[in-house]
N, C-alpha and C positions, 0 to 999 in steps of 0.2 A: 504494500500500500504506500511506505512510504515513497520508493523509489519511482512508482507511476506519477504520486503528488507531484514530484522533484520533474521530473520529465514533462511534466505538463506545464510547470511555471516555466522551465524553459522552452517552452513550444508559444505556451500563450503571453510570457511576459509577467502578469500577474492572475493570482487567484484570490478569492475570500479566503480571510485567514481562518474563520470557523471552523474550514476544514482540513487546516493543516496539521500534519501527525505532529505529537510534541517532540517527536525524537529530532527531528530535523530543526525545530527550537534548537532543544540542547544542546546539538554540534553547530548551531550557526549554518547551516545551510540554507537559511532564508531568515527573514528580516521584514518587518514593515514597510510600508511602499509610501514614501513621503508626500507621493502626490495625490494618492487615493487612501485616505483612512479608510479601514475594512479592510483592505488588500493585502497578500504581500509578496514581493519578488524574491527571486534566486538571490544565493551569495555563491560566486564558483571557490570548488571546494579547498584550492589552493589560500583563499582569505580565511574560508573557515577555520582550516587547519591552524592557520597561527595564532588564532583569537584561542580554537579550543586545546591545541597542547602545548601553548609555552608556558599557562601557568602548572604544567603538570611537569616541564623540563626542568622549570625555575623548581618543584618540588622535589625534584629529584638531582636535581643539583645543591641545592641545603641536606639533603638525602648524606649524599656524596662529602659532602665536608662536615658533615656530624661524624659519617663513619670513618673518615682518614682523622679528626680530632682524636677519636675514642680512642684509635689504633696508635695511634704516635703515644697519648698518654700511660695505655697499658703496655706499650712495649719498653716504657720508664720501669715501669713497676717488673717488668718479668727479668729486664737485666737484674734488677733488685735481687729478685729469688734467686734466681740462675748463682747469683755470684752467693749466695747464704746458702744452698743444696753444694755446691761444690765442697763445701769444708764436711758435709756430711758422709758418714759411710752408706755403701748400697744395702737393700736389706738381703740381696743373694748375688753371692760371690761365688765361682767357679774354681775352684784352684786345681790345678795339674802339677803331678811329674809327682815323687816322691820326696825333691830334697824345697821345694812351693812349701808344700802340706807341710812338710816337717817344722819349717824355720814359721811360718804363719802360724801353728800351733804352740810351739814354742812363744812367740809373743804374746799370744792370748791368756796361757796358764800365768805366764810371768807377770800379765798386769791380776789378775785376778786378784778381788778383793777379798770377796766374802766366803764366797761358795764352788767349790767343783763338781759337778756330775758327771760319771761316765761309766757309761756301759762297755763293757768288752768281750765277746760273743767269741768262741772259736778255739775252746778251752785254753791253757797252757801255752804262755808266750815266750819268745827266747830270752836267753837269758842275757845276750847283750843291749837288750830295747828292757829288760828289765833293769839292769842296773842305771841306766839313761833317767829311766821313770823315776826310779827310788833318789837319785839324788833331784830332783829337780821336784818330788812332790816332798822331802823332808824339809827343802827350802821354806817349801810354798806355806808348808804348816807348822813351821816355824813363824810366818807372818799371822797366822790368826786365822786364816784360812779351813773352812770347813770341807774335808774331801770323803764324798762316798761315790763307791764303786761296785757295781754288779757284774761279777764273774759266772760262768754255767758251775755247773754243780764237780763238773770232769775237773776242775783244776784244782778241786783237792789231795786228788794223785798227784799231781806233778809236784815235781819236790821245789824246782827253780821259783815257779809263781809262787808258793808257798812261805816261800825263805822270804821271798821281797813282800808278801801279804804281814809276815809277820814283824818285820821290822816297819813298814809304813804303818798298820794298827799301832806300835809300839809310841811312834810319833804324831800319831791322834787321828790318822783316818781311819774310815770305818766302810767295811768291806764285808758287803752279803752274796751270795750264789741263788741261781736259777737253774734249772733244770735245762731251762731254753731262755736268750739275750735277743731280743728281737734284734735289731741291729748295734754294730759299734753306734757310741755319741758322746761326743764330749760337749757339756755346756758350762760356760766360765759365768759366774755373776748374774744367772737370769737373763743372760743380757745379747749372747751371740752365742751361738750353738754351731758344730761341725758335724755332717753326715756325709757315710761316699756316697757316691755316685755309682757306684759298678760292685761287684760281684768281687773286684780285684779291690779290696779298699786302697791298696798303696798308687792306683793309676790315678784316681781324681777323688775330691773332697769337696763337700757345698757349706761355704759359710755364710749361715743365717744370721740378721741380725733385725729380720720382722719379728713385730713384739707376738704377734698372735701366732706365728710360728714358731718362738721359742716355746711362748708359754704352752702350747700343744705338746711339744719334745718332753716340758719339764712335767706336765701332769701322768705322761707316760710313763715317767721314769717312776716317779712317788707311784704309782699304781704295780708297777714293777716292785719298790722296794718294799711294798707291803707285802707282795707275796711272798720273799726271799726269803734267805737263815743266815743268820748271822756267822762270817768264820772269827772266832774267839782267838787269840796267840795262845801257840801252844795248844790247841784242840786236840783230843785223841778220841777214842780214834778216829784219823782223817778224812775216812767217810763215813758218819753216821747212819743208822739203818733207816731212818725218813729219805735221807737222800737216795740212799742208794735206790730204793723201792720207788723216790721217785724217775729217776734214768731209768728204771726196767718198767715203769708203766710208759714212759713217754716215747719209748725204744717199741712196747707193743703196740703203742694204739700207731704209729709209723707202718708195724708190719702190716696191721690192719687194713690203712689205709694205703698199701701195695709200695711204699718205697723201697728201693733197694738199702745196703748196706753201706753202699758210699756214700750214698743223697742221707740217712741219717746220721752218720760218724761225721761229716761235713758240716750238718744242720746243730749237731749237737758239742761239735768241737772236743773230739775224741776220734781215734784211731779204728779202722774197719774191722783190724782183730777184735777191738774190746767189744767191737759190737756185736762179731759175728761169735763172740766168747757170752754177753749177753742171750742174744737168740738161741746158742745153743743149749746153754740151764734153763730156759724157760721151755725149749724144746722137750726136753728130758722130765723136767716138772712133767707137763702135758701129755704124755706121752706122744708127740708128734716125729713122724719121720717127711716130713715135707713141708716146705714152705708154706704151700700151699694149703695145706691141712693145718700148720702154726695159725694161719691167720682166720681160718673157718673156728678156730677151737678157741681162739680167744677172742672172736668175734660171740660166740656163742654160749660161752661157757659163764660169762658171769665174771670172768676175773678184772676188767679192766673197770666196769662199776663198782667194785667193792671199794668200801673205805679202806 
């Protein structure tokens, strides 16, 4: 409709305005007719256009210099932050290689204030990364320093972790066993925590220093050292019969669940003989001559339920 309107004032010159669509108001493309009140003629659409979008350019050019103001002002403020996040550490750090990890660890224990947690999963450790430990934690708790440590329940055989659990207890850290260490983790002060990354922990190590992610590591660990037993200096004998019963229930429900003898001696940080010395007295108990019969019979039999 309107474009016939439009077509007709230009064919006839003028029309009654009565019946002009208002859109064509709106954009200026006709106009009252000076010589005839009532009437009203074309405007060609080249006039129009400038009447109706230069107050829209003009709004969009205030537009335009509102938005380069804002941006010039806030890029004051972000060199601001930029230069105050720079002094800050990341919350996850990547470290590589084994001799990274070592010296970054090393710095960490050594600022340590208050508190050290750490878990150590993989029974019985050498005895030259033990004596490293013992002089660098008798330091540490020499300063006031609070150190507990969660060992598997196997490193009460071993004589070396032993000798060094007893002289570290002796200088005030306090040292409990698990049957199973979900993973290595060392966390200093609540405040920055170390976990690997691989299967190899000496290839790579992640340092945290997100507060929700420690605090996740450290609720783990408290949840851990509730379950644990304490090793006492000088304990005899060196494995207890809770322990021990607990490595042969945790060695069954393994079988159970179809692991070989590596994947448990691995998981449990103990040797494939002790295990397959394990499975065979439990064999023997059971009367079993098969693996495969071990696991049907103690799936079935009620032992692995019992208190």
């Amino acid at each position: 409709m309107a474009l016939s309107y439009y077509r007709r004032t230009l064919s006839e010159g003028k029309l009654p305005q009565e019946d002009a669509p208002s859109c064509l108001r709106t954009l200026g493309l006709i106009t009252a007719d000076p010589h005839t009140p009532g009437y009203i003629t074309p405007v060609p659409p080249e006039a129009a256009a400038f009447a109706a979008l230069r107050p829209l350019e003009e709004a969009i050019e205030s537009q335009q210099r509102t938005y380069r103001s804002v941006q010039a002002t806030l890029s004051v403020f972000e060199q601001i932050y930029d230069d105050a996040r720079k002094h800050e550490q990341p919350p996850l750090t990547t470290l590589t290689g084994p001799e990274i990890i070592s010296k970054t660890l090393e710095a960490a224990v050594a600022d340590c204030r208050t508190e050290l947690l750490t878990a150590q999963p993989g029974g019985g450790r050498p005895e030259n990364l033990l004596a490293e430990a013992l002089a660098r934690d008798v330091r540490m708790l020499a300063r006031g320093v609070r150190q507990r440590t969660i060992y598997q329940h196997t490193v009460r055989s071993h004589q070396p972790t032993m000798a060094y659990i007893e002289q570290a207890t002796a200088a005030g850290a306090e040292v409990h066993t698990l049957v199973e260490v979900f993973e290595r983790m060392i966390i200093c002060d609540r405040e920055v925590a170390f976990i690997p990354t691989g299967t190899n922990r000496s290839d790579g190590a992640l340092q945290i220093r997100h507060p929700a992610l420690v605090h996740f590591l450290v609720s783990l660990f408290e949840s851990a050292w509730l379950r644990s037993l304490p090793v006492e200096p000088g304990m005899l004998p060196p494995r207890p019969a809770a322990i021990t019963s607990d490595v042969q229930r945790a060695i069954m429900q393994a079988i159970v669940s179809g692991e070989t003898d590596e994947s448990i001696a691995r998981r449990m940080g103990m040797s494939r003989r002790t295990v397959a010395e394990h499975v065979r007295k439990v064999s023997l108990q059971l009367g079993s001559t098969s693996r495969a019969q071990l696991g049907y019979l103690l799936a079935t039999s009620g032992v692995l339920s019992s208190e």
